[in-house]
C-alpha positions in Angstrom: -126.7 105.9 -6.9 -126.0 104.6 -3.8 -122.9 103.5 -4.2 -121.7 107.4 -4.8 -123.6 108.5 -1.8 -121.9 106.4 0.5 -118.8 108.8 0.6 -117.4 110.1 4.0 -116.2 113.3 4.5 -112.8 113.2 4.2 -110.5 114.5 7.6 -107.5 116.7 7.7 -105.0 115.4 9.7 -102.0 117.3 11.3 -99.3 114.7 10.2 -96.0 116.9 11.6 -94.5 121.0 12.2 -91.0 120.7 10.1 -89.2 123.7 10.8 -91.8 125.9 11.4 -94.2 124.7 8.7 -97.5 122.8 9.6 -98.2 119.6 7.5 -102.0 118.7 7.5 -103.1 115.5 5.1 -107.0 115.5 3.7 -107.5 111.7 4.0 -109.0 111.3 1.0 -107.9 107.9 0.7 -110.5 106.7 3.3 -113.5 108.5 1.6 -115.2 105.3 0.0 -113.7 101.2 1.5 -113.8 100.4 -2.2 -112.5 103.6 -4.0 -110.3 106.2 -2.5 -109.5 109.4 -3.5 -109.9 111.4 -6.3 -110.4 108.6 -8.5 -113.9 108.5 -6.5 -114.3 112.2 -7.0 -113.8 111.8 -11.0 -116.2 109.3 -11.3 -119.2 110.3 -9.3 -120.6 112.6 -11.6 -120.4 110.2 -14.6 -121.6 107.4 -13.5 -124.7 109.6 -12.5 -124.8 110.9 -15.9 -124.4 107.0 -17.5 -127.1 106.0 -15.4 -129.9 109.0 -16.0 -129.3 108.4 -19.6 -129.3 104.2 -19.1 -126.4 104.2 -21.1 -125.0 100.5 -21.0 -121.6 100.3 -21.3 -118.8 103.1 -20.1 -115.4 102.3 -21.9 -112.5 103.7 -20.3 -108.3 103.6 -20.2 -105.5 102.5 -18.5 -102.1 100.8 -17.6 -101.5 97.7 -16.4 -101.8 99.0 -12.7 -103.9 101.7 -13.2 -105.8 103.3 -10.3 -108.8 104.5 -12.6 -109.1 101.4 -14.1 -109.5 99.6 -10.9 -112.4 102.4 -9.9 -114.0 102.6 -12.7 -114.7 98.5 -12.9 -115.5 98.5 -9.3 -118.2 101.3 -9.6 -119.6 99.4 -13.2 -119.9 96.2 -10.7 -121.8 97.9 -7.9 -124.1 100.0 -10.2 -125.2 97.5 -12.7 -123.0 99.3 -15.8 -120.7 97.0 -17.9 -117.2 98.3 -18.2 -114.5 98.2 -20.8 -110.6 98.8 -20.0 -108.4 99.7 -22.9 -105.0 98.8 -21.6 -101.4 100.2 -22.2 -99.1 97.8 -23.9 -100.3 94.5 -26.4 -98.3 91.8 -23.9 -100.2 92.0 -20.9 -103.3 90.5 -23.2 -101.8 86.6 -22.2 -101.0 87.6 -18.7 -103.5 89.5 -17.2 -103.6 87.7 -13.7 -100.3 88.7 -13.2 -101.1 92.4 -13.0 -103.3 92.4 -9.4 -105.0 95.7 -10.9 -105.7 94.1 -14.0 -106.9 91.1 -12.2 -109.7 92.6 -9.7 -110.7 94.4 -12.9 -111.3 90.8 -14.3 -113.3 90.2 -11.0 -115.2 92.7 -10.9 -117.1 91.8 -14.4 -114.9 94.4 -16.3 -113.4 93.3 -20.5 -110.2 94.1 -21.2 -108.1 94.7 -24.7 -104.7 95.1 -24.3 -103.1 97.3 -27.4 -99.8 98.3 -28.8 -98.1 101.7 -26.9 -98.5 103.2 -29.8 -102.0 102.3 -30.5 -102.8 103.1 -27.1 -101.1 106.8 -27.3 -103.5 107.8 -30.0 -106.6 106.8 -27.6 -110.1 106.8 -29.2 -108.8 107.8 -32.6 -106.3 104.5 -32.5 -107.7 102.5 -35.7 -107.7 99.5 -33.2 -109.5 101.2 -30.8 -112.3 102.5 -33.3 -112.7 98.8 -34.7 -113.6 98.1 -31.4 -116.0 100.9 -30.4 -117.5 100.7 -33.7 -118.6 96.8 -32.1 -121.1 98.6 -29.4 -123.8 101.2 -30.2 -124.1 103.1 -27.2 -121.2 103.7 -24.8 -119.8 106.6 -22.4 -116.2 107.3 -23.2 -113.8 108.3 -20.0 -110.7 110.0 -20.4 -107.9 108.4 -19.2 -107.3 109.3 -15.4 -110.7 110.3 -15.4 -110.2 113.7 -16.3 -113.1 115.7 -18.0 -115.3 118.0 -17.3 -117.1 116.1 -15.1 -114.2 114.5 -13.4 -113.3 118.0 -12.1 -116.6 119.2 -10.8 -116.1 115.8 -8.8 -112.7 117.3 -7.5 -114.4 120.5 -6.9 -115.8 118.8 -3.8 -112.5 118.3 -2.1 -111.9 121.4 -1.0 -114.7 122.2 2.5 -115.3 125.7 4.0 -113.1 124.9 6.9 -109.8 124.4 4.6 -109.6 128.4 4.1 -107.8 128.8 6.8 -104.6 127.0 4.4 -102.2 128.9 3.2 -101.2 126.4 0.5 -103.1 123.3 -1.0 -101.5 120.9 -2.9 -101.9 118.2 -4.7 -99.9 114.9 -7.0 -100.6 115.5 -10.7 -101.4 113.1 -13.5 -103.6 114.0 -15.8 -105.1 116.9 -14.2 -108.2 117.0 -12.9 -107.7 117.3 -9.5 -105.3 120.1 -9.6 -108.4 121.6 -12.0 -111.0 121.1 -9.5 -109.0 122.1 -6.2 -108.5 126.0 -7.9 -111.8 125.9 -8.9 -112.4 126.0 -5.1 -110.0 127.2 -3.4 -109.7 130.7 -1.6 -108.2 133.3 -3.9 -105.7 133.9 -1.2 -105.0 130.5 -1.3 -101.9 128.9 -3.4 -102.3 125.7 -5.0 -99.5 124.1 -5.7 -99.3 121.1 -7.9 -96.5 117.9 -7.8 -96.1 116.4 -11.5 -96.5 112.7 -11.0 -95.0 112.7 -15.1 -93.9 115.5 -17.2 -97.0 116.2 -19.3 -97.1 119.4 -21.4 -100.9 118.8 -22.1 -101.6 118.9 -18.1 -100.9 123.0 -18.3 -103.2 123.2 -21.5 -105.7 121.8 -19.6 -106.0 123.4 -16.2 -105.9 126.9 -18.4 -109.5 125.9 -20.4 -110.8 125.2 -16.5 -109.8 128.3 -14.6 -109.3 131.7 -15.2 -107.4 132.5 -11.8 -103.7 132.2 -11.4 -103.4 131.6 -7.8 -101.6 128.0 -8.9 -98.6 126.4 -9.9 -97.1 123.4 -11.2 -93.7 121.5 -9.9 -92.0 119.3 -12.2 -88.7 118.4 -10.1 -90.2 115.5 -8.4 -91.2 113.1 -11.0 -88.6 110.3 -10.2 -88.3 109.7 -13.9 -91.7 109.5 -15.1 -95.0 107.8 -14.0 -94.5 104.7 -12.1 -91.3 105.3 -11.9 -89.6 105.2 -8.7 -86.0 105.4 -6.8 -84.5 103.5 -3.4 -84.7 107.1 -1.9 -88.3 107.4 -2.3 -89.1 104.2 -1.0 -87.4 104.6 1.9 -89.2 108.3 2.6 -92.5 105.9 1.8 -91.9 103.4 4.6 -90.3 106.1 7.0 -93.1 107.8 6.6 -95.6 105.1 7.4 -93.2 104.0 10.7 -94.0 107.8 11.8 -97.2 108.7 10.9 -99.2 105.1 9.9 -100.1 106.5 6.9 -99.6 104.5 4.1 -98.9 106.1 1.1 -99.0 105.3 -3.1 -95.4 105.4 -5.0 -96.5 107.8 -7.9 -98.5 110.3 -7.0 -99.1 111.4 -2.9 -95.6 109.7 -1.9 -93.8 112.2 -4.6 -95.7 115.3 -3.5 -94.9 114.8 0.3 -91.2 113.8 -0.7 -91.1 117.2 -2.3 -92.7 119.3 0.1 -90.4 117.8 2.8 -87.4 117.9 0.6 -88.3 121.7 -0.2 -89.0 123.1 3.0 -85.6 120.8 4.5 -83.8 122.6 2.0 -85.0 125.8 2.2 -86.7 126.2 -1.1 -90.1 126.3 0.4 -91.8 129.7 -0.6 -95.4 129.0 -0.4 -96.7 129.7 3.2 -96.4 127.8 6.3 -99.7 126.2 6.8 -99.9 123.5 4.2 -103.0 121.2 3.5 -101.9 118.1 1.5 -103.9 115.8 -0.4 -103.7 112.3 -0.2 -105.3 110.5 -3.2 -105.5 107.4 -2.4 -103.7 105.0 -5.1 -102.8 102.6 -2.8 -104.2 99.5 -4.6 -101.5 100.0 -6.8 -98.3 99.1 -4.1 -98.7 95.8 -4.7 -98.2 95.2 -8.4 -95.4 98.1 -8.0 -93.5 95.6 -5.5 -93.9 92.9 -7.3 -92.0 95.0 -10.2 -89.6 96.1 -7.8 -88.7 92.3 -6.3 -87.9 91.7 -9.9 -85.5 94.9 -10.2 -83.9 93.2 -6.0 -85.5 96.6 -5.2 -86.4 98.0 -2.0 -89.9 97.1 -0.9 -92.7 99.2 -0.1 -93.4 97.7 3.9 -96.8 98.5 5.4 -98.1 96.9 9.0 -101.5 96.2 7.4 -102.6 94.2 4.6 -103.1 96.3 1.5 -106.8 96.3 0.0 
């Protein structure tokens, strides 16, 4: 398991006081050079599991730029596991090179099926997709996002002993797992506040089977129209950002949440506490298949200094 013991500790980092509140970032984005984030966190303990029972193949789901997809083939590659990628939407199955995601899956040894929306909404019970499973005998089956039990006792490790001194953690949400993991965690005095990446009424179903505390909440004002979905104005707060703080930062999930929580606190809606520990993700494999989607739209671009990984 080397690979999953090579994580860093991640580092807070006091990015900016706005108006009296203190903005720290958990750089869990630099965790892992391969795999940043939570996406690391929601894997670790299932690819321990896969390999202790010498399972041989762990079939997963995703979209066409999908940061768990991109993890979970990297972590196949470097531990020896084959890895299967169910992907969102039948017409990128003839143009798979033109998704980068989809194609450093290719390179990293990982088979992809592309299926119908529809198809893909239904997940493992998709007729398709049972045809297919129904093709291998053994096989370890990840939600998509990563998000199981297992994914959030990965997320549960976010959180260190010095971060109590937080008034307020928060976090992007997809799926949620992190959000899950983070209160399982955090100090009961602690708020955790979670940013809706999409709106997703089976997010609040789950985080209620994982905790039984109620020191959290979930945002839903920010979504910028849905996952992966983004405006001009939150492209510009992404590149301001990085001019002021070199921190680069993904489109759907952390660049949302810190677009809220300075839009909040600049508007006076912030109610939370003033000593705020933000969570960066990671994601940011995905900016470059989003620009390429936004040079199509004449969009904005997303502009970073450094070459993106």
């Amino acid at each position: 398991m080397q690979f999953f013991d090579t994580v860093k500790n991640s580092t807070n980092q006091l990015v900016c006081t706005l108006e009296g509140h203190t903005i720290s970032l958990k750089r869990e984005d630099r965790i892992h050079p391969k795999i940043s984030g939570n996406k690391f966190r929601k894997l670790k303990y299932v690819f321990k599991e896969v390999l202790a029972r010498e399972i041989p193949l762990v079939v997963t789901f995703g979209g066409a730029y999908s940061n768990h997809l991109a993890a979970t083939a990297c972590a196949g590659k470097e531990l020896g596991v084959q890895t299967l990628g169910i992907v969102r939407g039948e017409e990128w199955q003839n143009k798979l090179q033109e998704s980068p995601t989809l194609a450093y899956c290719l390179s990293q040894g990982m088979e992809l099926y592309c299926i119908s929306r529809s198809g893909y909404s239904q997940k493992e019970s998709s007729p398709m997709v049972q045809a297919l499973l129904k093709k291998h005998n053994t096989y370890f089956l990840i939600p998509e996002g990563g998000t199981s039990d297992l994914g959030v006792k990965g997320c549960s490790e976010i959180l260190r002993a010095g971060d109590a001194d937080f008034e307020v953690i928060c976090t992007s949400v997809g799926t949620g797992g992190t959000l899950a993991g983070l209160v399982t965690t955090a100090d009961s005095k602690q708020t955790v506040l979670g940013f809706n990446a999409l709106k997703n009424p089976e997010v609040l179903t789950f985080i209620k089977s994982h905790t039984a505390t109620r020191n959290w909440e979930l945002l839903s004002d920010y979504t910028f129209g849905g996952y992966a979905k983004t405006t001009p104005q939150l492209i510009d707060f992404i590149n301001t950002f990085y001019k002021q703080y070199q921190i680069p930062l993904d489109p759907v999930y952390t660049g949302k949440m810190l677009f809220a929580i300075f839009d909040m606190i600049k508007n006076k809606k912030w109610r939370w506490g003033k000593n705020i520990l933000a969570i960066h993700t990671g994601g940011i494999q995905g900016v470059v298949g989003m620009n390429r989607q936004l040079q199509k739209k004449h969009s904005p671009l997303i502009i970073f200094e450094k070459e993106l990984p």
